[in-house]
C-alpha positions as CSV (number, residue, x, y, z in Angstrom):
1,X,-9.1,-10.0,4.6
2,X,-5.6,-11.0,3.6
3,X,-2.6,-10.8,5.7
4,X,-0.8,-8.1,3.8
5,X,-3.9,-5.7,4.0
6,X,-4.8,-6.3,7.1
7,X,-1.7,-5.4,8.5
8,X,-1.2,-2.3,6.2
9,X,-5.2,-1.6,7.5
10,X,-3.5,-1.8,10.7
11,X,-0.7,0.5,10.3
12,X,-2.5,3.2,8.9
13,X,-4.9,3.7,12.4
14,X,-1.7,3.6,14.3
15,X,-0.7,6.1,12.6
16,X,-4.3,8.1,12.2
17,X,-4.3,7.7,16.2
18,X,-0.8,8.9,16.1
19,X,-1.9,11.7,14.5
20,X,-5.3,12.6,16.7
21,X,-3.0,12.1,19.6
22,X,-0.5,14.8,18.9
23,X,-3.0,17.7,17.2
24,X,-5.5,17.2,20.3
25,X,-2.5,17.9,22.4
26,X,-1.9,21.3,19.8
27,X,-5.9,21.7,21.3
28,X,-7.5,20.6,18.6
29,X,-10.6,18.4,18.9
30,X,-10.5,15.1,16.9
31,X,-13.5,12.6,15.2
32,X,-12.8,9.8,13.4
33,X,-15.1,8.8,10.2
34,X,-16.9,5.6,9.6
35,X,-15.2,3.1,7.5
36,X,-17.2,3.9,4.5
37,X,-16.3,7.8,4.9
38,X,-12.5,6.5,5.1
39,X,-12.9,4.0,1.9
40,X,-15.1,6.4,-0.7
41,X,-14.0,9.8,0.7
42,X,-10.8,9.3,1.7
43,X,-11.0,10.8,5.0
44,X,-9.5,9.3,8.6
45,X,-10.9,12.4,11.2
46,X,-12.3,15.5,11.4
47,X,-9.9,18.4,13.7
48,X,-12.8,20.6,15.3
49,X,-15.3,19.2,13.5
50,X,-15.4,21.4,10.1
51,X,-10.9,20.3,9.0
52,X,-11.1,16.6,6.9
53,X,-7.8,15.2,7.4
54,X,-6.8,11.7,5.1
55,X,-3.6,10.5,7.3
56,X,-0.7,9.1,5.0
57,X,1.9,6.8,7.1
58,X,5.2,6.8,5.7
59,X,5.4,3.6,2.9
60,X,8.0,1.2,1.9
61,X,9.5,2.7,-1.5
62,X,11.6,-0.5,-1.7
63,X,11.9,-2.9,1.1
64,X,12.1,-0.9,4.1
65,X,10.1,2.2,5.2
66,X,11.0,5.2,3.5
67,X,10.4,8.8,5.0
68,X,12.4,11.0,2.6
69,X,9.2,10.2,-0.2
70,X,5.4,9.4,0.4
71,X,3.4,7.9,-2.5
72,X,0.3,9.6,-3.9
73,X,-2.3,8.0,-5.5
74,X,-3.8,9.4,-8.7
75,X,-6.0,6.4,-9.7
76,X,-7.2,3.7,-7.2
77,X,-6.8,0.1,-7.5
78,X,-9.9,-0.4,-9.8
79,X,-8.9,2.5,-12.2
80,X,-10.8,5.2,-10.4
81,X,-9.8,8.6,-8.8
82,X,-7.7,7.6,-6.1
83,X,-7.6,9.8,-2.6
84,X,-5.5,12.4,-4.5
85,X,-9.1,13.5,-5.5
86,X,-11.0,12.2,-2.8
87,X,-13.0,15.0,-0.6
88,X,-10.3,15.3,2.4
89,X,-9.2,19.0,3.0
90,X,-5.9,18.1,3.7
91,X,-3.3,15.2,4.0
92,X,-1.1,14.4,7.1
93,X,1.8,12.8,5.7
94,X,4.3,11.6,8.1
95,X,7.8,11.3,9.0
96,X,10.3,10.2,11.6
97,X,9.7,13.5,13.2
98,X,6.9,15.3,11.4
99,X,3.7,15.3,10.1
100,X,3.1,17.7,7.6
101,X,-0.3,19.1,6.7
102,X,-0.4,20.0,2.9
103,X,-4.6,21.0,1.1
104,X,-5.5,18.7,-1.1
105,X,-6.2,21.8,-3.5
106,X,-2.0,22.3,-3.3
107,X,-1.1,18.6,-3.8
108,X,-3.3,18.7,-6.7
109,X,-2.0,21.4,-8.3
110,X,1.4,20.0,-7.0
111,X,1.0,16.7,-8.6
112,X,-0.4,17.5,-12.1
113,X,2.5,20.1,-12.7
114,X,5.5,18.4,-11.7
115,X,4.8,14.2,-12.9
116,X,5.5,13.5,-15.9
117,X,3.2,11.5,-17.6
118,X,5.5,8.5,-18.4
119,X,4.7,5.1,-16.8
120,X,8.3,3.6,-15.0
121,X,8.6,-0.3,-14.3
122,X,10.5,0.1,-11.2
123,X,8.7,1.2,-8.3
124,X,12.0,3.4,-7.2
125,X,12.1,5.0,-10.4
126,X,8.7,6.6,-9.9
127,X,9.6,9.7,-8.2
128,X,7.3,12.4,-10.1
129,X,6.7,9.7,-12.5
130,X,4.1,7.2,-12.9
131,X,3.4,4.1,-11.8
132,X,0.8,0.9,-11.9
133,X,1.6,-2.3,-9.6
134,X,1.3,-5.4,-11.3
135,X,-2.3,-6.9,-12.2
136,X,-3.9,-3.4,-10.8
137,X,-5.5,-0.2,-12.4
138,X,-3.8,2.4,-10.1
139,X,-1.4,5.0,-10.8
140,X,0.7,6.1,-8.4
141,X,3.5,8.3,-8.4
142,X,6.4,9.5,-5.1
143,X,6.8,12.6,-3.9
144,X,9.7,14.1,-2.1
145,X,8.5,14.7,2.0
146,X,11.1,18.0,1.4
147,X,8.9,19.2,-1.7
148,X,5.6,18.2,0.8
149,X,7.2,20.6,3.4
150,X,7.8,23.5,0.9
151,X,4.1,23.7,0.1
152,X,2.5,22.7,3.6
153,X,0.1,24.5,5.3
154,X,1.6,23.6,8.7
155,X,4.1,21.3,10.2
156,X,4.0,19.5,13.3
157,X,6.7,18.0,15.1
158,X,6.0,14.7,16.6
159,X,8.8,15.3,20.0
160,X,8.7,18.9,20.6
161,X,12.3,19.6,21.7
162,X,12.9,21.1,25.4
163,X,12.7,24.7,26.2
164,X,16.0,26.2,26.4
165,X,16.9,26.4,30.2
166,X,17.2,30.2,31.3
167,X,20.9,30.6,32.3
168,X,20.9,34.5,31.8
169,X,20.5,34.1,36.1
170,X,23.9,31.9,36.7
171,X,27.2,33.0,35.7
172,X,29.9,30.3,34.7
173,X,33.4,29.4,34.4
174,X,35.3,28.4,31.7
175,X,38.2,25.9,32.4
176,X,40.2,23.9,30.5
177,X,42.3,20.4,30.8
178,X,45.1,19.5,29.8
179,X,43.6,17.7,26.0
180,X,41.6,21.1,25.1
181,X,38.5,20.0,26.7
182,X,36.2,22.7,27.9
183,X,34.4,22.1,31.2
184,X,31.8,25.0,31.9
185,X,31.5,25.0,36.2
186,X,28.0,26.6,37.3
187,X,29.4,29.4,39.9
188,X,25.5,29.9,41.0
């Protein structure tokens, strides 16, 4: 195994575990596939044993990793259907602070109504447009992670942000200094 896949191999069960991690803390129950259910049908785990999820970590776009856009691929590497049209249910794509669950029956439909079916050169000019990487069969094609929210099926955020503290109970006082600045004084 080379290098460059093994590390990209790599990256993508961090970021399947990632994934398991957080929806089995939602309460969901989590099974990961054999390889060869991961290679032909493009699925990483089962959630409660009926939901296939493929997990998509966020790529490099150019040379640095890009969450604003997540490739999808239409053909695989040797000219066949790629895991756009694999048998996963749905796709966890993920962000900085989200994954975000979208059916493979959506992307589909997604996909094949908003690329246009012109090949680009430039890798960063591919954005609902297609493109094949050098000596390979694949077509690929970026999708906005804003246009992947708007038809998700759910959205979960990776660092749940703090309750808000209940301060109905303690009253406060304002004050202010000399410069403007407000200083809130608990009186509780």
């Amino acid at each position: 195994m080379n290098l460059k896949y093994e590390n990209d191999y790599l990256r993508g069960k961090d970021a399947e575990g990632r994934f398991a991690s957080l929806v089995e803390l939602k309460g969901w129950l989590t099974e990961t596939t054999s390889r060869n259910t991961d290679i032909y049908d493009h699925i990483d785990l089962y959630m409660t044993k009926k939901v296939s999820v493929d997990v998509k970590s966020t790529k490099r776009i150019t040379d640095h990793q890009n969450d604003n856009y997540h490739w999808v691929e239409i053909k695989n590497v040797h000219g066949k259907n790629g895991w756009l049209y694999g048998k996963a249910d749905f796709f966890a794509f993920e962000t900085v602070r989200y994954w975000i669950l979208v059916s493979r029956k959506k992307l589909i439909k997604f996909v094949e109504s908003n690329t246009i079916k012109e090949y680009v050169e430039d890798k960063k000019d591919a954005i609902y447009r297609l493109y094949t990487r050098n000596g390979r069969s694949d077509v690929i094609t970026l999708v906005k992670s804003l246009d992947l929210m708007a038809i998700s099926d759910n959205i979960f955020h990776k660092n749940p942000l703090p309750q808000p503290k209940d301060t109905r109970a303690k009253k406060t006082k304002q004050k202010t200094t000399g410069e403007g600045v407000q200083i809130y004084h608990s009186t509780a």
